[in-house]
PALO-361244 format. One line per field, with one value per residue: x, y, z of N, C-alpha, C in turn. Coordinates in pm, whole numbers, m for minus. Layout:
// residues N
n.u = X;...;
n.v = Y;...;
n.w = Z;...;
ca.u = X;...;
ca.v = Y;...;
ca.w = Z;...;
c.u = X;...;
c.v = Y;...;
c.w = Z;...;
This chain:
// residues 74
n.u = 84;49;231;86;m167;m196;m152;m381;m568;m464;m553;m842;m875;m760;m962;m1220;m1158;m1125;m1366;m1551;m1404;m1527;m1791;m1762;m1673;m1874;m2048;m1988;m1941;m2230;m2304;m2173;m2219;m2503;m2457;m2356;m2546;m2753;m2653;m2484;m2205;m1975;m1954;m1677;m1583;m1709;m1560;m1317;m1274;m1356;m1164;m950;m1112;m1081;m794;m737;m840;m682;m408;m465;m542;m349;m177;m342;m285;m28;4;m131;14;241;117;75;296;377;
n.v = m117;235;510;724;680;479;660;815;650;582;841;847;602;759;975;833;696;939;1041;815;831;1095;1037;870;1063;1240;1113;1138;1378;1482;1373;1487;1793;1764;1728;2013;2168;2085;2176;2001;1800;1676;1337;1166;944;1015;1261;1138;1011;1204;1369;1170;1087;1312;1353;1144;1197;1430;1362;1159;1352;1534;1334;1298;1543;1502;1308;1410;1634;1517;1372;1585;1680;1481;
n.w = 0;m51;108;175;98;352;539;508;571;852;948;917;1122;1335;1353;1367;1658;1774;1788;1908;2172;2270;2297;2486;2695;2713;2883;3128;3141;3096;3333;3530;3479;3590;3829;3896;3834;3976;4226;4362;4500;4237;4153;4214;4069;3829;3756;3741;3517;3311;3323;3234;2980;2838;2792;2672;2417;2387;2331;2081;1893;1867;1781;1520;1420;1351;1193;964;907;846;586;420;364;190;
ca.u = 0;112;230;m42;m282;m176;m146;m531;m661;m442;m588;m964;m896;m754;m1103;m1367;m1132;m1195;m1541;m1564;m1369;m1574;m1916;m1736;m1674;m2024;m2140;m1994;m1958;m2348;m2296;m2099;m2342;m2605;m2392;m2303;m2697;m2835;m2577;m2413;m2102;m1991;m1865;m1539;m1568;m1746;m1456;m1144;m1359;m1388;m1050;m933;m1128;m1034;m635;m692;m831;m565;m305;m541;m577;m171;m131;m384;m227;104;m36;m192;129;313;46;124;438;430;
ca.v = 0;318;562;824;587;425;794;874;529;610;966;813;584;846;1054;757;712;1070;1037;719;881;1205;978;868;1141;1302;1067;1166;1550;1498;1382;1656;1932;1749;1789;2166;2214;2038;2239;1849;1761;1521;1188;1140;849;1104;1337;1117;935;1268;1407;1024;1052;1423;1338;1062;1266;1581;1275;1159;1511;1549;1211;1308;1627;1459;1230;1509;1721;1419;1359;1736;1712;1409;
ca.w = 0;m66;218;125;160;453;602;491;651;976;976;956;1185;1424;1360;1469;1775;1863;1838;2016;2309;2259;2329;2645;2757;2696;2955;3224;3134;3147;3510;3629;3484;3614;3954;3953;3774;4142;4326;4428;4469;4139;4167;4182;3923;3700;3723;3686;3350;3250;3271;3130;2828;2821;2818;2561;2316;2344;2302;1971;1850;1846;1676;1404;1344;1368;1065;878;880;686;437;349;308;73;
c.u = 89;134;107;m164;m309;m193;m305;m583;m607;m552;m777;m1031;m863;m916;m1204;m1303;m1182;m1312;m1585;m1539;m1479;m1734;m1901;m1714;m1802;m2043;m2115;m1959;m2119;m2325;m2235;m2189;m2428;m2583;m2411;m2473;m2806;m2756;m2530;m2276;m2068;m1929;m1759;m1543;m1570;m1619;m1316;m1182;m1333;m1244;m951;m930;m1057;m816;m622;m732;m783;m494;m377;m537;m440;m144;m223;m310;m105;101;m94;m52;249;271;99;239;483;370;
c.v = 124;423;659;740;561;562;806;733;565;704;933;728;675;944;1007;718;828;1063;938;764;1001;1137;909;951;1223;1249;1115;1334;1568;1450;1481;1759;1893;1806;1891;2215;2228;2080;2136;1864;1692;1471;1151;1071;920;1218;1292;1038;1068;1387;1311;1059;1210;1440;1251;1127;1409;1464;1241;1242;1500;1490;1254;1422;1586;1403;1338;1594;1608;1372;1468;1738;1600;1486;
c.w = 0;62;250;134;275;517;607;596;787;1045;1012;1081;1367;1456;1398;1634;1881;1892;1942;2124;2340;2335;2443;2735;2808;2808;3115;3245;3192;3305;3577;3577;3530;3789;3998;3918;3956;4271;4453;4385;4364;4177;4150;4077;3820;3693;3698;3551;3263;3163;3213;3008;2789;2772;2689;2425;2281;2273;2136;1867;1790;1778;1536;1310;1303;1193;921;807;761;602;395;332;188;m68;
């Protein structure tokens, strides 16, 4: 396969990762606004899930651009 290829399939699969993480994250973002909304404490769980998924998709993000920046240059 060609590198340019292989680069574009990386790059797509880097983009349903994000989302995937992005729809984990949602869930417990909705728990913490539901938190600060009911003037509750949130759940610890819900806040280390949240800064988790939050960490894995900066790291994601970086790698896509990372991948993006050497398609452009071929």
């Amino acid at each position: 396969m060609s590198r340019k290829g292989d680069l574009k399939r990386k790059i797509a699969e880097s983009e349903r990762e994000i989302e995937e993480l992005e729809r984990k994250r949602g869930r417990s973002q909705s728990a913490l606004l539901e938190a600060i909304i009911n003037a509750q404490t949130p759940n610890p769980t819900d806040v280390e899930y949240f800064k988790v998924y939050t960490s894995l998709i900066e790291v994601e993000r970086k790698n896509m651009q990372k991948l993006r920046d050497e398609l452009a240059k071929l």
